[in-house]
Structure formats: C-alpha cells, structure tokens
N, C-alpha and C positions, 0 to 999 in steps of 0.2 A: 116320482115320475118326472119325466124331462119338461124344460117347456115343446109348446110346439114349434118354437125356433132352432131351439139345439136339437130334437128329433131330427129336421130336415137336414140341417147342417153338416150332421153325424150320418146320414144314411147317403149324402153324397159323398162325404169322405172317407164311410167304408167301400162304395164303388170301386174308387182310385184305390183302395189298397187291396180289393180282391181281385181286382185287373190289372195290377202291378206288373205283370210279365208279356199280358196279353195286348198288346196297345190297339190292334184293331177291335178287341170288345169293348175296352176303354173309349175310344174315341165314338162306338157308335151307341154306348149306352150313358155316358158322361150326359148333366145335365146340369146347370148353376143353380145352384137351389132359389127360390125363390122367398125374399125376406122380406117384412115391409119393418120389422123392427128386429136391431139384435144387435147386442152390444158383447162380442165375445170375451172379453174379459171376465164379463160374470155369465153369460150363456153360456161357454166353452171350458174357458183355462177355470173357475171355479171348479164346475163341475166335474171335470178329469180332476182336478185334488179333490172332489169327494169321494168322489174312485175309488182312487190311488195315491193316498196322501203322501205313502213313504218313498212313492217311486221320485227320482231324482229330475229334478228339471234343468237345472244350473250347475254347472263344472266349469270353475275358471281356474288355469292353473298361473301360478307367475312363473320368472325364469329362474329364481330361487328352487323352485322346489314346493312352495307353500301352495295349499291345494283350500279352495272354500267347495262346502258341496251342500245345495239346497235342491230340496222335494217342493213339489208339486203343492202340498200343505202349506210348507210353509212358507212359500214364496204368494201363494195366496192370501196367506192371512197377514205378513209384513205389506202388499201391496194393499190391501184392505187399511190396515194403520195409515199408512202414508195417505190416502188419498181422503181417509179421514180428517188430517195433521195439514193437507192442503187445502183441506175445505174450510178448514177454522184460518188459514190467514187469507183467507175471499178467492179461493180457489174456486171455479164453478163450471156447469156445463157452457159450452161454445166460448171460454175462455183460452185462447193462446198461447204454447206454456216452450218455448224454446228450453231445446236441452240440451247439453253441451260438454256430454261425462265421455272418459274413456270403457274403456272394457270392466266396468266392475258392476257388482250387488246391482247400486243403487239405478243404474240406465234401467235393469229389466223392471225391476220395479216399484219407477216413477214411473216409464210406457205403461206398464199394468195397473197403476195408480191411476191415472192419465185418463186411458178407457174406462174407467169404471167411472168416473168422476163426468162424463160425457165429453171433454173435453178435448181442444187438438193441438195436436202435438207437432214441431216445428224440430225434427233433428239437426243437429248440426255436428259436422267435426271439431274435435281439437285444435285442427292448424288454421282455422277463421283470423283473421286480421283483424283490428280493431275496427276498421272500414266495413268492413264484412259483416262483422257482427250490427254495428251501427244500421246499414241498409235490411238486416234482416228485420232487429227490432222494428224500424219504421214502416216496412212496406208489408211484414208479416202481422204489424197491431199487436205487439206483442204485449200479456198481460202478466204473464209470471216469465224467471229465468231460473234452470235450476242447472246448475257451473259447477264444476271440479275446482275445488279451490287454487288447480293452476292455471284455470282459466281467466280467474278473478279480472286480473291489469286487465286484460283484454279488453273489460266492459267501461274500464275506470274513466274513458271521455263520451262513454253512449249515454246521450242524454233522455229519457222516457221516464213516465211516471209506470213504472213495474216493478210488483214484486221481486225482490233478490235473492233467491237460496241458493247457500252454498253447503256443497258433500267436501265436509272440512271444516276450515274453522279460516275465516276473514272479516274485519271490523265494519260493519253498517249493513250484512249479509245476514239472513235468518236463517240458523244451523240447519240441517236436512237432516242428521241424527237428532233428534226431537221426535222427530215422525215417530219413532216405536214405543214412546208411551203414549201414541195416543189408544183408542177404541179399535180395538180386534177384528169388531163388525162393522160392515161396509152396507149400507142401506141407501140406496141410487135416489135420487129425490125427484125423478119422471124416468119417461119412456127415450132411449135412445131411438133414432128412426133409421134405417138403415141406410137413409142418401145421408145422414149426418156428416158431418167431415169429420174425418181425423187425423191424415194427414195434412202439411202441408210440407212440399219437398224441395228446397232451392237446389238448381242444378248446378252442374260443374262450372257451367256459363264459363269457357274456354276462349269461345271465340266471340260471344256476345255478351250481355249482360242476362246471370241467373233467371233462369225461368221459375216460375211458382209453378208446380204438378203440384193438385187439389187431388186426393183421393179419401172415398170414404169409411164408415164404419163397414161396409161390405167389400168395398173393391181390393185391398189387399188382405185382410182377414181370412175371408174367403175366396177370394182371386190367388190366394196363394196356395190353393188346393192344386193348382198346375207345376206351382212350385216343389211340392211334397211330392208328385207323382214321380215329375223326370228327374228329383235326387236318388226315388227308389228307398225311403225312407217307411220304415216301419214301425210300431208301438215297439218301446224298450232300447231301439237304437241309442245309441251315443253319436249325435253329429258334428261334425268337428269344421265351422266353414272359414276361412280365414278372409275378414274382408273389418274395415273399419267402421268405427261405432258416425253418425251424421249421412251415412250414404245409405241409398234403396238398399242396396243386395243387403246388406246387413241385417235390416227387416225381415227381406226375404229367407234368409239362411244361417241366422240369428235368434231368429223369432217366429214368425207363422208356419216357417212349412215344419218345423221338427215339432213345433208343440203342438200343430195339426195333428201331425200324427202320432202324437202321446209318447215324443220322443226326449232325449236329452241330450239340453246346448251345452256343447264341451268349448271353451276358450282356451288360447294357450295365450300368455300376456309375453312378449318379450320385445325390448330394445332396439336388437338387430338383427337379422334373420343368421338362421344358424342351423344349417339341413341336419346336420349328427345332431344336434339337439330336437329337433322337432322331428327328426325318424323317433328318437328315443320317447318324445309322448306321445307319440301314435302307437308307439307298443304298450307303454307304461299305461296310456288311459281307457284303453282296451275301445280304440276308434274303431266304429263299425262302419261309415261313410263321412266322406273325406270332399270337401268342396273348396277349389282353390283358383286364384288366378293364374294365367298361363304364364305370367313372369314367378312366381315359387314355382309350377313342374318344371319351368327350365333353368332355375338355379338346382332343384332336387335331382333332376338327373346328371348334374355335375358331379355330385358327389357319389359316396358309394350307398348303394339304394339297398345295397344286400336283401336277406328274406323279407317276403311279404309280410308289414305285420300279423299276426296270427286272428284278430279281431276284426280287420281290413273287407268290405265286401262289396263296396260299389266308391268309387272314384269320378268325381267329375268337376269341369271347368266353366267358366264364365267371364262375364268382361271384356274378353273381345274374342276373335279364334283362337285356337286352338293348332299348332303347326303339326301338318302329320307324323311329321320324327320325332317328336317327342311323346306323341300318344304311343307310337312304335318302340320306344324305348322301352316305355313303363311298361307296356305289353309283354316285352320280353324278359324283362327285371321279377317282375311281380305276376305274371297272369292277369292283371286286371285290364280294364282300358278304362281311359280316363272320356268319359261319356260328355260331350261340346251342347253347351242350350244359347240360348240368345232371347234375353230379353229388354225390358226399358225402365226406366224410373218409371216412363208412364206405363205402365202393363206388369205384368208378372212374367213367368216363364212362357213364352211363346211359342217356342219350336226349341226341338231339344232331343237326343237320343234318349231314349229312357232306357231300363234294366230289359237286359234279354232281345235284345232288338240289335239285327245285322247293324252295321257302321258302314261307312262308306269314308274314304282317307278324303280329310277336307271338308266334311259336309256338318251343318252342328245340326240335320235332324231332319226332324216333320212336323206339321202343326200339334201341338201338345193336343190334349184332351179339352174342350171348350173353347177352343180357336177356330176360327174359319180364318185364314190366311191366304191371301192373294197376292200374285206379284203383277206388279200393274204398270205397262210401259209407260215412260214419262211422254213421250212425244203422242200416242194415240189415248191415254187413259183408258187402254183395254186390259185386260187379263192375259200375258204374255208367260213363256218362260224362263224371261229373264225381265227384271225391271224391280221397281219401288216395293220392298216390304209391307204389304196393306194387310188392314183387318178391315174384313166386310161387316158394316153395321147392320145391317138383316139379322145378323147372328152376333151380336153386340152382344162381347163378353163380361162376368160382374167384374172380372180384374182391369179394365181399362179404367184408367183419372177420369173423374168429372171433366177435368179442362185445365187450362193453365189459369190462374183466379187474376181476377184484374185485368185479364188480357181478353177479352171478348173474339176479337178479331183475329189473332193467333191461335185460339180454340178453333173457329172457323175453318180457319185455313190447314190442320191438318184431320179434318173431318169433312172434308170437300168432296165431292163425286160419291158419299153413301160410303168412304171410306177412312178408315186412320189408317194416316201416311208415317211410316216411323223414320224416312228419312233414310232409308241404308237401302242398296242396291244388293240383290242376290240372284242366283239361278237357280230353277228347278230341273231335275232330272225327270226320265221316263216313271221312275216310280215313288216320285214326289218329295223326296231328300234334296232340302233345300242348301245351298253353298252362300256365303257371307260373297260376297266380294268388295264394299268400302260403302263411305257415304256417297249421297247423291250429289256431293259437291267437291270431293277429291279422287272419283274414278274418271283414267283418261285414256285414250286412246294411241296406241300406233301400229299402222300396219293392219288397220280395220280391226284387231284387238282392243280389248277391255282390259285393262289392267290395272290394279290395285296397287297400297302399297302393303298390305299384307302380303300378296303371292311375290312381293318383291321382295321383302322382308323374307318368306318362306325361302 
C-alpha cells in the first residue's frame, strides 16, 4: 500500500495526465495536493522503481557515440548507496551540499541521494569562477562539496571547513566512486516536513548581485506538476530537454516533470552545438518530446530539418520568447509547433500552451493549471490588461520559493499588495492568452507605444 503522501501526490498527477488535452477541465479540477510531510525521493521516485524497476530513467548519450542507460531500479538503489556513503562522512539532514557536476550518472544521483538524506542542495554550473564559488560556499553555509574533478582548481583558494568530494580522482578530495560499496538500503533517520528546504538557487545575478530562491521539499517536487502538464509528457516518454546542469530549468526538465510523470531523461552531451548531429539523436534515441531554448530552434532551422523524427510528438520552448517565424518554420518543416511557456527560478511553469490547445503567433499561453495569474498595472496596482506578471496569493501555489533566504525585505517586496510580482510586463487578450513583452525596467516608449526589445529583435 502507498503511504498516504504518495496516494495524494499520485492522484494529483494522474489529474494532469488525464486532462492532458483538455486544459479547461485541467484548470477547473487541478488542485496542489495538500502535504504536511513528503520527501519524494523515497515517497515518489522509490516507489515508481518498485513499479517499474526495468523501465529506464536515465539516457545520457556523448558525442562519441557511447550511450549509458539506467532504470528506475537501479538508479534507486545506487542513489540509496550514495546517500548511505554520505552519511558515513557527516553527511545529514539540513546539511548544505553544493554540487557542481556536469551532465553525467553521478548529478542525478547525488540530487536523489541528497533528498533522501533530508538534506539541501545548492546547484551550481560548471562555468562558476573561483569568486563565485567562494561567495556561494559563504553565503550558502556550505557543508559538503561534491565537484567534477574539472572543477577541482576552482575551489583550490575557497577557504571553509567542508567536506570535499570529488567524481574523479584529486589529492585531499574524498572519492565519490566509494559511494557503491556502500549499503544498498536507504533507511531515512526522521520525518522529512514538507516546508523542509531543498533547494537553494543562486541566480544569474546579471545585473545585481545573485539572489538566494529558498524552495522546498514541496514547492518544486510537486510544483513541477505544472511543469509535466504544459510539456505534455506521459509515463514511458523519452524527454529530451536541453538546458545546463546548476540552473532552475534543468531541475524542471531534467528531473521533476519527466520522473513525475514515470518518464525517461534522455541527455545528449556535446562540446559544440551541431544540428545534423543532434537531428540525428532525436531519431536514433527515439525522442518523444523535445524541450529547447529559442537560440537551438534558431540555429535548427538553419540547417536542413528534413522529416520529422518518427518518435517526435510534442515540441516546446523556454527561456525567453519564442519568435513567431520560427515556431512557423518548424510548423511547416515538421507538423509540429513548438508550444512557448514562461516560467521563474522562483516558480515552476506558469503560463504556457500546453498539448492540443489553439496558439496564438506571439503569445507563450494562459495560466497553467494551479496558477491564478494576474497582470497588475504598475501605476494604479489594479488588475489591468496589460501590466506586471503577478500571482494572486489567495490561491498561493505549492510551486512558489519560500523567499529569497537572508533577504527578509526583498521577500517583502515582491509579495506586496497580496501579490508575487515576477517583475516582466505582459498583455492579455480577450480570451486570456497572455504575450511577454520585456522586463518592468527595459520596456520603453514611443509614439505613446510599448515596445520591447524582443519585438525589436522579432
């Protein structure tokens, strides 16, 4: 028998997959399950390898040719070792474990190690600077590190007393192949609670200095059931999303929405992009949905697109718009359309086309399923149909962050008026198909026009 956590878990996210086509029954029957404890690791991703041991979870391929391919089993039961092999060098719940691997085995699972261990987890890219890293250990309390042995230098002047593991082999580092002789079986040593943290997300920080998104054992877990809907992902899929290992989306389309939906994360590893190659493993890996940013579909329609892969069945973007000639392109190339969502480090998928649902050229969508979304002019803080991307906290979704941590007052401030302000300016149409138009600090005027520099760009 299930617990009574994964019961509710599982009966929201057959909802989303029996209203997969129907978005207005989705939207008015959609409901955030209600958790007070649940640590999906072992309520969720266990129990689907008790399933379905032999069904495939993991497909990384390189640009060699070399293919690793792991089930549901036994990706459970290595992540069970590990977090085991973690806990013997003082590895423990609400300890801080920055990670800092590229696309391989060991990122899925050390995250699935990670969770089960109650523990939170701090992603980080590859391309971090030594600076970078430094600021994160400090401000993130960092207590373990677990590095790609090409990350090593990187840490060689960050000064902290934390654990060192390296995936590799580097001198005063504690190997991370170790972990598989440890204990097979995973035994939780308490109750995970569901406000627990587990992430914590240092942002792009582009134009300020990186923010900390706090989010919990519930808010992308199961927040990323918005995520699963509008990719239109099913049990047995092959998802294929292209996005790097240290950032949100990757989470999102890497990890929660395909294993929500008892599907399989297909990686393709290469150097430098290469569209005749990566058409070729979307036929070869028999991709059944395909998640990309809108700088690959516009180097892909450069090239020649020829037949639709044969496996190929739902297409969609993210990151930023989507430009309508190029959704136009693919359209006509392939028959598909490449379906535009818009979401945040802090949020999950928010508004988004999902499967089977008219398009509108321009528009990435309508409030997903468990969103109340409003757009709220900046000058009256009314309800307008055009103004500030908001979620109305009345109907305060599980996939929204806690807060940004440390920041009290930045939390505040975009949680002001009873709403989260995401900071992007959009419009809504007559029948509620919302259009991007830029941030609330780079749209400008002339000639009594709004203009962006996306539609400048378009």
């Amino acid at each position: 028998a299930y617990s009574p956590e994964t019961s509710t878990f599982r009966a929201a996210r057959d909802l989303m997959l029996r209203h997969g086509a129907d978005y207005d029954a989705a939207r008015a029957a959609f409901r955030w399950p209600v958790l007070s404890r649940f640590n999906w690791a072992l309520d969720w991703f266990d129990v689907v390898a008790g399933e379905h041991p032999d069904r495939t979870a993991l497909r990384i391929v390189e640009e060699d040719g070399a293919e690793t391919r792991l089930s549901y089993g036994q990706m459970a039961e290595r992540s069970a070792r590990v977090a085991n092999w973690l806990r013997a060098q003082g590895v423990g719940r609400g300890d801080r474990i920055l990670v800092m691997l590229p696309n391989r085995v060991e990122l899925w699972e050390a995250t699935l190690a990670a969770m089960k261990l109650g523990a939170v987890l701090i992603p980080s890219t590859m391309l971090l600077t030594a600076s970078d890293v430094a600021d994160r250990v400090k401000r993130g309390q960092v207590a373990c590190v677990i590095a790609d042995e090409r990350a090593v230098a990187t840490f060689a002047t960050v000064r902290g007393d934390f654990t060192r593991i390296v995936v590799g082999e580097a001198p005063g580092w504690h190997s991370y192949g170790d972990a598989q002789e440890a204990e097979p079986e995973f035994g939780a040593d308490g109750v995970t609670r569901a406000d627990d943290t587990l992430f914590l997300y240092f942002t792009s920080g582009t134009t300020s200095k990186p923010k900390l998104v706090e989010h919990t054992y519930t808010s992308y877990p199961v927040g990323h059931l918005s995520t699963m809907y509008w990719l239109g992902l099913q049990p047995g899929d092959v998802h294929f999303n292209i996005s790097s290992p240290g950032w949100a989306k990757h989470a999102w389309s890497c990890f929660f929405a395909p294993w929500n939906a008892e599907a399989t994360v297909f990686v393709y590893n290469y150097s430098r992009f290469d569209a005749a190659a990566l058409l070729a493993v979307l036929r070869r890996g028999a991709v059944t949905t395909l998640c990309a940013p809108p700088t690959v579909w516009r180097l892909l329609i450069q090239a020649d697109l020829g037949d639709v892969p044969p496996d190929l069945r739902e297409v969609a973007g993210a990151g930023e718009p989507l430009n309508p000639e190029v959704i136009e392109q693919l359209r006509r190339a392939w028959g598909l359309t490449v379906r535009d969502g818009y979401g945040q480090t802090e949020t999950t998928a928010q508004i988004g086309n999902p499967p089977g649902q008219p398009l509108k050229a321009g528009s990435m969508g309508r409030p997903l399923p468990g969103y109340s979304v409003v757009l709220i002019d900046p000058l009256t803080g009314d309800p307008a149909d055009e103004g500030e991307i908001c979620i109305d906290l009345t109907h305060k979704p599980v996939a929204l962050m806690r807060g940004y941590r440390d920041d009290p007052e930045l939390s505040a401030e975009v949680t002001r008026g009873g709403y989260y302000h995401t900071g992007d300016v959009a419009s809504r149409d007559s029948d509620g198909y919302i259009t991007f138009i830029g941030r609330t600090d780079d749209v400008f005027k002339a000639s009594d026009y709004r203009i962006s520099p996306f539609e400048l760009e378009s």
